[in-house]
C-alpha positions in Angstrom: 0.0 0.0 0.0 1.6 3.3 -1.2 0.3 6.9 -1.8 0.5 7.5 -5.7 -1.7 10.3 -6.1 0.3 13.2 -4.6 -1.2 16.0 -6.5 -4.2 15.2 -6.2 -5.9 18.8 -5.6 -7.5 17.9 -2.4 -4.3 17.3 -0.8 -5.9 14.2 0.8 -3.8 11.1 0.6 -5.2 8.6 -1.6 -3.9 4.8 -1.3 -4.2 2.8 -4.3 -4.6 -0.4 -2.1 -7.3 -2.5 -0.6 -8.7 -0.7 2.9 -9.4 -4.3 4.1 -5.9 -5.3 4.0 -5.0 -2.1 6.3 -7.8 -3.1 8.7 -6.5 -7.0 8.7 -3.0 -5.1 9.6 -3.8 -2.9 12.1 -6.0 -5.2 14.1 -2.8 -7.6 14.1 -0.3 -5.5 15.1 0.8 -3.6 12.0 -0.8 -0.2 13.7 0.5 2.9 14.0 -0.7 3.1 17.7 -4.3 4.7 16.5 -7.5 3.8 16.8 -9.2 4.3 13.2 -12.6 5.2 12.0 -14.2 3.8 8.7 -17.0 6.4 7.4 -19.3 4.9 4.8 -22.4 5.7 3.5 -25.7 4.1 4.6 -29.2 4.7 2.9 -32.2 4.9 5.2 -34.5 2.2 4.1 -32.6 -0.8 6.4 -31.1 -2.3 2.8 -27.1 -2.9 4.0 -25.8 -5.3 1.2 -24.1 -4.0 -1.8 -21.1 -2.1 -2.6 -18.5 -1.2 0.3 -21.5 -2.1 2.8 -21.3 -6.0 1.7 -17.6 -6.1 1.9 -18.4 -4.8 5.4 -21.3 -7.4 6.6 -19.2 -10.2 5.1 -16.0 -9.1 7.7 -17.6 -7.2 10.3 -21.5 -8.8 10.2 -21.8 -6.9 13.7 -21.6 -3.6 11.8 -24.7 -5.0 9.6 -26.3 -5.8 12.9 -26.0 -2.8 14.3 -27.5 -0.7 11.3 -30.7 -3.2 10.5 -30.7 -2.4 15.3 -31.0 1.0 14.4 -34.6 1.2 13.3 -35.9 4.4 11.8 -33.1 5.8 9.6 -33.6 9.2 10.0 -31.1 11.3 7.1 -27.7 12.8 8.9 -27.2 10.4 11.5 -24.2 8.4 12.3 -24.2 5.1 14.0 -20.7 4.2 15.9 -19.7 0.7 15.9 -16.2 -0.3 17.9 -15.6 -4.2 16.0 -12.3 -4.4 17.8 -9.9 -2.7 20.8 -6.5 -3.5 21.4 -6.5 -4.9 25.1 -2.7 -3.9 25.6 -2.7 -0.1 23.9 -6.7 0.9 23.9 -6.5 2.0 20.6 -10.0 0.8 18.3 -11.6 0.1 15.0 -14.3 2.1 14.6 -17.0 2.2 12.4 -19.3 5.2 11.2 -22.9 4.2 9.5 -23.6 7.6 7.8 -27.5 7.6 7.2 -26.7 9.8 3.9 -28.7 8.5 1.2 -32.1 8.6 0.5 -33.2 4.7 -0.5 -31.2 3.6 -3.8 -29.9 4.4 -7.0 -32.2 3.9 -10.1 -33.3 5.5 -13.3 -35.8 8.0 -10.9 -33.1 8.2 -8.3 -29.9 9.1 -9.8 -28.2 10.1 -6.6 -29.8 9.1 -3.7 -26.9 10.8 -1.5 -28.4 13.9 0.3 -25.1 15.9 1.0 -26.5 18.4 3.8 -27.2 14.7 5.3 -23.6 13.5 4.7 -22.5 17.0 6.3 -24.4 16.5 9.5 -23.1 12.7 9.2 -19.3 13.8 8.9 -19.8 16.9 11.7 -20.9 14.0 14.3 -17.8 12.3 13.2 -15.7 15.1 13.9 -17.9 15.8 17.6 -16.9 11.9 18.6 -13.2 12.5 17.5 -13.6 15.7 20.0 -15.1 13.6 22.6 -13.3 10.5 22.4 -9.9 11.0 21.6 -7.2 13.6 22.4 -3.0 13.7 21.9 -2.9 10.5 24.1 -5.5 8.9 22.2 -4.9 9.4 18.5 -7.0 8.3 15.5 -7.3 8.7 12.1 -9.9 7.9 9.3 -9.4 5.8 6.9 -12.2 5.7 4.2 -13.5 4.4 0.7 -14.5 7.0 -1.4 -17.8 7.1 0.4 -21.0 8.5 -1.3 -20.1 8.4 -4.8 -20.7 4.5 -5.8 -23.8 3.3 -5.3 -25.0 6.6 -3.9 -24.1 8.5 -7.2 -22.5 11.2 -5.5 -19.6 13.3 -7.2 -16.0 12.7 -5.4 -14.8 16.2 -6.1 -17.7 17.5 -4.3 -17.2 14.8 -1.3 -13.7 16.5 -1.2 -14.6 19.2 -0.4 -16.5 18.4 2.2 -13.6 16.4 3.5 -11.1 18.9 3.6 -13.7 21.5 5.0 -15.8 19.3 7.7 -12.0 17.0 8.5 -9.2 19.4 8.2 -7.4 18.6 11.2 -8.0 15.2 11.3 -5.8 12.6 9.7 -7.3 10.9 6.6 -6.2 8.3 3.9 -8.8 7.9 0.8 -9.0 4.1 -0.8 
């Protein structure tokens, strides 16, 4: 895993690698010491099993749990699922259900991400990084490029919001 994309206008790192393979590594000891979030996108009609969500319910099915848990799936809020901790250091994995899209893509729904909802999502990201970590505690989020798959969303938008909603937080893009 390497960062190949260096001028990418964002400035946001992106790895041209497979975020799984980090996860595998940092729960087994190739960490940086961190605990690290995973954002994705999450429509509100309870359906978690395509794209980057079904990569998720086949490894972590307690993040799939969690989300069909939720009940109603009310636009702009984030679920926060902790699917390991490191008994020695404390550091976790950390996911973030981000109820951003409104049901799912189709010839009548062409982007079913609401951004103002995927604002809201990624602002209560940043208020649990505020609550829950500090300089002792550090974290960083590692992410797909959520909202612009199967939610239709445009990545240069999603950015944006990035760099304005995350700019002091540590972030690698897969």
């Amino acid at each position: 895993m390497h960062i190949t994309d260096k001028t990418h206008s964002s400035k946001i790192p992106i790895i041209h690698g497979d975020l799984f393979t980090f996860i595998d590594d940092h729960i087994h000891g190739g960490n940086n010491g961190c605990s690290i979030i995973i954002p994705h996108v999450c429509n509100n009609i309870n359906s978690f099993g395509a794209g980057f969500a079904a990569a998720v319910a086949n490894r972590f099915p307690i993040v799939k749990e969690n989300y069909h848990l939720l009940g109603s799936k009310i636009l702009g809020r984030t679920q926060f699922i902790e699917v390991f901790k490191d008994k020695t250091f404390g550091h976790s994995l950390i996911f973030a259900n981000m109820i951003s899209q409104n049901g799912i893509i189709s010839p009548k729904n062409p982007r079913p991400l609401n951004y103002a909802s995927l604002c809201q999502s990624m602002m209560l990201i940043s208020k649990f990084i505020r609550e829950k970590f500090d300089k002792d505690s550090p974290v960083q989020i590692h992410a797909p490029k959520f909202g612009c798959g199967l939610a239709g969303g445009n990545w240069n938008f999603v950015t944006e919001l990035i760099r304005d909603i995350w700019c002091n937080i540590p972030i690698c893009v897969y």
